[in-house]
N, C-alpha and C positions, 0 to 999 in steps of 0.2 A: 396546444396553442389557444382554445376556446378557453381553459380555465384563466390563464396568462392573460387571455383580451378581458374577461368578464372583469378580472381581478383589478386590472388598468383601470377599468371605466371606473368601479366603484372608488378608487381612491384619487378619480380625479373628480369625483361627485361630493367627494370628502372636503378635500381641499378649497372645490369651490365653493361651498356651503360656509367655509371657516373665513374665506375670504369676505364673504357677503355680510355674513353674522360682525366680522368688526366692524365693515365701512358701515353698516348702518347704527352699532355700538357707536362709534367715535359721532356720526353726524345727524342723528335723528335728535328733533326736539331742538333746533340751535339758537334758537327763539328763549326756550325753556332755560335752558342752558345756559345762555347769557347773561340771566336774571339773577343768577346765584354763585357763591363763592366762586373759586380754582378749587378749595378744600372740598367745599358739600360736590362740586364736579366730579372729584376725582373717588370719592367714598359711593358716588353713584355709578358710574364707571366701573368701579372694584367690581361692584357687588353684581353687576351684568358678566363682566367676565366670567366669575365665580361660575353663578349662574350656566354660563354657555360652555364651562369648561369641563363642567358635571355631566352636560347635555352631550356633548364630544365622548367622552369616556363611555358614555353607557352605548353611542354609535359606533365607536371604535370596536366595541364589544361584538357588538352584533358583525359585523366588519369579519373580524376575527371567526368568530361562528362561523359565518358563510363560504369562507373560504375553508376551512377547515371541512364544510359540507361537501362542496366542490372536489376536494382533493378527493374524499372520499368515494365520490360516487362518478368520478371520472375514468375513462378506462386509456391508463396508461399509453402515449403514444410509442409504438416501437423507436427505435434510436439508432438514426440513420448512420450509418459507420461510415459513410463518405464525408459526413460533414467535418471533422475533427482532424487537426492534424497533431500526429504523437512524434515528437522528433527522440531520434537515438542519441543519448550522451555517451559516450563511449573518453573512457578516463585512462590518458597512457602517462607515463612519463621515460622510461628510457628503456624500451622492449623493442628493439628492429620487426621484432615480429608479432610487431601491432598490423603485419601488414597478413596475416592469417584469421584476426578478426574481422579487420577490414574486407578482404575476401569474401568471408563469408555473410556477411550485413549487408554486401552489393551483392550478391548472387541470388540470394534468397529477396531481396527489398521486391515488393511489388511496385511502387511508387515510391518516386524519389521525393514527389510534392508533397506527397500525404506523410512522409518518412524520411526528413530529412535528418542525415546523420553530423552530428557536430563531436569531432575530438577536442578535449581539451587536454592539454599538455602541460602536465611540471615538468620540473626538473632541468630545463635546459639543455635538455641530450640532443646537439644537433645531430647525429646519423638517425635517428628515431627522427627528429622534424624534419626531415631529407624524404624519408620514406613514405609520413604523410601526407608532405607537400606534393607527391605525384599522383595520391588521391582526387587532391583537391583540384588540380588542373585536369585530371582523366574524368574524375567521379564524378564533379562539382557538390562534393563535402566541404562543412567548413573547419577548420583549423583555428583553435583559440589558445592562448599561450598564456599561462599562470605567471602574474607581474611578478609575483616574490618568488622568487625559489631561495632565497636566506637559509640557513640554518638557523632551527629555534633555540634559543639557548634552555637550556634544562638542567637542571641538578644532577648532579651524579646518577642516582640509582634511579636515573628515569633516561639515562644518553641512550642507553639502546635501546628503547621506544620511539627514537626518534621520526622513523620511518613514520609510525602509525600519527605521530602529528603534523608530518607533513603533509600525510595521506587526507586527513579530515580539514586540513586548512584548503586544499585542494578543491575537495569535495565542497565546501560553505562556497567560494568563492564561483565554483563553475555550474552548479546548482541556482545561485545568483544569477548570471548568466544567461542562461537558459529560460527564468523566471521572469526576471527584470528586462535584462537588455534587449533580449528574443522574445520575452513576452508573449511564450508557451503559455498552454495552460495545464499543460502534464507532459511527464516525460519517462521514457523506458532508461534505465543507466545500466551500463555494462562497464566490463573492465576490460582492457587490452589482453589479457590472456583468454577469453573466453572463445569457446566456439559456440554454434548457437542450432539450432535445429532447424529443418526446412520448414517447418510450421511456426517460427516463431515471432513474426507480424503478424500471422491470423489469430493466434493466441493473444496475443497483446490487445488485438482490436476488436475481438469478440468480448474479450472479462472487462475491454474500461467501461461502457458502457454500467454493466454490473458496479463496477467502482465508485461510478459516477453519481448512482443513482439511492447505491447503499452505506447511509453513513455511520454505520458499525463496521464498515473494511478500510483501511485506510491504507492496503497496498498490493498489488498483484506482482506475486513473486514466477521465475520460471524453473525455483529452485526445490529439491526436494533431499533433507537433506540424508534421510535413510535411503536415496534413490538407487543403492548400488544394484549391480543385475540380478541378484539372486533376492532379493527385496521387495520385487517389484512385481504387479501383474501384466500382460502385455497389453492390458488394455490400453491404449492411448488416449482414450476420451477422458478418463477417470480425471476431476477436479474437486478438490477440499478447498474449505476455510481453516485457515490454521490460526493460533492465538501466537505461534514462534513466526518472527520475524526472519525471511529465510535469508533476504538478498540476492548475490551474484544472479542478478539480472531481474531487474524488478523496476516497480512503477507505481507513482504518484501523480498526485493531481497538486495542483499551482497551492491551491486552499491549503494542503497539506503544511507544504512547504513555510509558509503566511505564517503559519502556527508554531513549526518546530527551527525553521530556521534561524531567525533571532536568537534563541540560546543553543545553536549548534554548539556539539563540545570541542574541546582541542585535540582531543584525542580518542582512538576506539568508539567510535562514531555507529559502528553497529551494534556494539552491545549497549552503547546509550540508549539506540531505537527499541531496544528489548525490555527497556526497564518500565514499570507501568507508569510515570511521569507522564513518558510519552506514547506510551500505547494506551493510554486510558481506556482499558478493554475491546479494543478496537482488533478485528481479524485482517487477516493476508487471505487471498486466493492464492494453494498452490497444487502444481500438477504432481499425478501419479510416476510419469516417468518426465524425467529433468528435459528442458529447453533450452538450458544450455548444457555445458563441461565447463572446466578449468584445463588448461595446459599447462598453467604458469607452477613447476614445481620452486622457483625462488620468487621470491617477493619480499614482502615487510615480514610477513611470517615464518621468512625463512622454511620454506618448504613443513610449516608443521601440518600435521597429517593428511599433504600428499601423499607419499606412498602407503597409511598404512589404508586412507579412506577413499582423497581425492579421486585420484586415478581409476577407483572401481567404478564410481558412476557411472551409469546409463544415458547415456544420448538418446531423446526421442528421433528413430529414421523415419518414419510414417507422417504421413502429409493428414491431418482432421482438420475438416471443413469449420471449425468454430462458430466461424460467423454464421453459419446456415442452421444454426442446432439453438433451441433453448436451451440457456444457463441460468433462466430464472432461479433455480432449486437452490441456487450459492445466494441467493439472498436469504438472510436473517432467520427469519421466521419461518419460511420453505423449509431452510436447511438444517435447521435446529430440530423442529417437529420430526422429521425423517431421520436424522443422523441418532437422534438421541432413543429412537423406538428401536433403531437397527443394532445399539450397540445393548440395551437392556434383553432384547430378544435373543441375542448372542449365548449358547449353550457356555457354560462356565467350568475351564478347568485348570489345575494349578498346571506349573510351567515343566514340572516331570511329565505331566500326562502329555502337552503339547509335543513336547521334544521325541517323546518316544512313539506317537506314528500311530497310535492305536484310537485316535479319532478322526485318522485323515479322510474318514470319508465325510465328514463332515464342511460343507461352505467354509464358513469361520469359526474361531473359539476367542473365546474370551476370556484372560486372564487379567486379576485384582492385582493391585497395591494400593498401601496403605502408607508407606513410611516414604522416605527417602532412599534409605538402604536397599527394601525391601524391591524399590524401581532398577534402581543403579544393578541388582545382582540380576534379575529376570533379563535386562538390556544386555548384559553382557552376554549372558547363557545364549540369547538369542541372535547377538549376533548386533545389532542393531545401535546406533548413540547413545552413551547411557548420561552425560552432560545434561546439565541445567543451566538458563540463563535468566538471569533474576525470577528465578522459581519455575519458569515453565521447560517442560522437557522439549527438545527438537521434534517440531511438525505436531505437536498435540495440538487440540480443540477439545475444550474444555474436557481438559485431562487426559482425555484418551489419544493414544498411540498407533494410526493403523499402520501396516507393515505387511507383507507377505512371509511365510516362514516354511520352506519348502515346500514351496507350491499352494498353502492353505494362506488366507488370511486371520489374520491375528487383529486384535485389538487390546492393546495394552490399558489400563483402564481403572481409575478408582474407583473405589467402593460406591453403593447406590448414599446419597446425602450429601456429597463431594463442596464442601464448601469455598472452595477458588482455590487457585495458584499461593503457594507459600513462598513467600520471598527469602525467604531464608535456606531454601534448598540449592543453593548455587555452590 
């Protein structure tokens, strides 16, 4: 608040100084002034401005300096988590048992005021807005209902994607919503199929802060997507920055929104968030063990790889205090300097040695790739995602992979020189 007050005064020291410099520009001398041309007036005039406009420029400078000093030598005030409120967007359209999400987002809410939950509903499936509506009069949630549920018209070898453009017309219009009408200033989204963990408001309200504050992240995700049980360590504190865009239950700020919402696409709306367009090198915060589940084995997806992946996930059960714990280290600079000494210190072996057990006494290992192929096959052997979305592989930072791998941590990992994400590995 002290740099914010210092900052105030000085540009309103600005301001008045520019005020005073014209009224005396326009009426000093009117005597003088009078004596001579509108023309020789106005070329005398000019040449004052000019003048004062130099003199501005090189104050504005020092302006800039000072404050730039300020920040620096300022020491950050803590960031009080009562002030802010994060509402839940929760997106159904025709699942009766949107009332198991619901369930669980009143059970767990600490606060209804600081966390208020708003469904927005396609589709027009009254038994579905039958079951919310009992929310809204028990709960006091709000209830908001998608004007178009139209079908879009589409060309042939695009009809059965039509879900997925309903889905994101949905999505632009209730994200509006939220944004504009409710005039949030960030927002946690979930989907009607999701369960959610009993930590999952402390987790939300402990990393916005971090979101807020660090403008290299631009979303804190509750999802992980190699989270299944055998994957995973049981630490529940454990949090990364990820460069994959994870979703199923994640969160943005208003700003974000500002920027990407105007060109929302029509369709496939996450893996548009994955393309560097709109990630312009910007990380996610996500946790070691998932924050939420899925239930939903039908949807737009049509059940694709619920059974072979969905289902195995890991629900965090364990309650971590977040808000009481520094999460500095997921800032930028913290977390790069650490992340990136832990992963070169990493003893180095190929993925036969990994697999066969004859280093498990070992912390972690760390194994290279180099190609595409060379990711894709070690993923498999391993067990793990072996997909890419506009070049980057699921949960990496800056290339690397971590995972657990019978108990041992792994670190999947390119070569030391690693020149960025190839888009062309999708």
């Amino acid at each position: 608040m002290r740099r914010k007050h210092l900052v105030a005064i000085v540009v309103v020291i600005f301001l008045t100084w520019n005020f005073l410099m014209y009224y005396m520009l326009v009426s000093k001398n009117p005597g003088k002034l009078g004596s001579i041309s509108v023309e020789d007036q106005l070329k005398i005039l000019q040449g004052d401005i000019r003048h004062q406009l130099s003199h501005n420029s090189e104050l504005l400078q020092h302006l800039q300096e000072l404050d730039r000093k300020i920040h620096q030598t300022t020491t950050p005030v803590p960031y009080d988590a009562n002030r802010f409120i994060l509402p839940i967007l929760l997106i159904a359209c025709d699942r009766t048992t949107v009332s198991r999400s619901l369930d669980l987002l009143i059970k767990y809410r600490p606060n209804k005021n600081k966390f208020p939950i708003i469904v927005s509903q396609d589709c027009g499936h009254k038994p579905t807005a039958d079951v919310i509506q009992r929310y809204v009069m028990e709960h006091d949630i709000k209830h908001i209902k998608h004007p178009n549920i139209s079908d879009i018209h589409l060309p042939w070898p695009q009809k059965k994607f039509q879900g997925y453009y309903k889905l994101s017309r949905h999505y632009r219009w209730a994200l509006n919503q939220v944004f504009h009408t409710f005039n949030h200033s960030a927002v946690v989204i979930v989907e009607d199929d999701l369960d959610i963990s009993p930590d999952f408001y402390e987790y939300f309200s402990a990393t916005f802060p971090i979101l807020h504050q660090d403008p290299s992240l631009w979303c804190v995700s509750a999802w992980n997507d190699n989270g299944k049980l055998d994957m995973v360590s049981d630490d529940a504190e454990l949090l990364y920055r990820s460069d994959f865009f994870p979703g199923l239950g994640w969160m943005m700020e208003k700003s974000t929104w500002l920027e990407i919402g105007p060109k929302w696409p029509d369709a496939f709306w996450d893996d548009w968030m994955r393309h560097p367009d709109q990630r312009r090198g910007r990380a996610c915060i996500r946790p070691e063990i998932c924050r939420t589940s899925t239930f939903g084995k039908k949807g737009v997806s049509k059940g694709l790889f619920y059974e072979k992946h969905l289902k195995f996930i890991k629900l965090n059960s364990k309650f971590v205090p977040f808000t009481q714990k520094d999460l500095s280290y997921l800032l930028k600079d913290k977390y790069d300097t650490y992340f990136t000494k832990l992963v070169k210190d990493t003893p180095e072996v190929t993925v036969a040695e990994a697999m066969s057990g004859h280093r498990s006494n070992m912390k972690a290992l760390k194994i290279l790739y180099s190609t595409k192929d060379e990711y894709k096959s070690t993923a498999k052997k391993l067990g793990i995602m072996d997909d890419f979305k506009a070049g980057v592989p699921r949960v990496a930072y800056n290339g690397v992979v971590s995972f657990m791998y019978r108990g041992q941590r792994i670190y999947l990992s390119p070569p030391p020189g690693w020149k960025g994400y190839n888009i062309k590995w999708s």
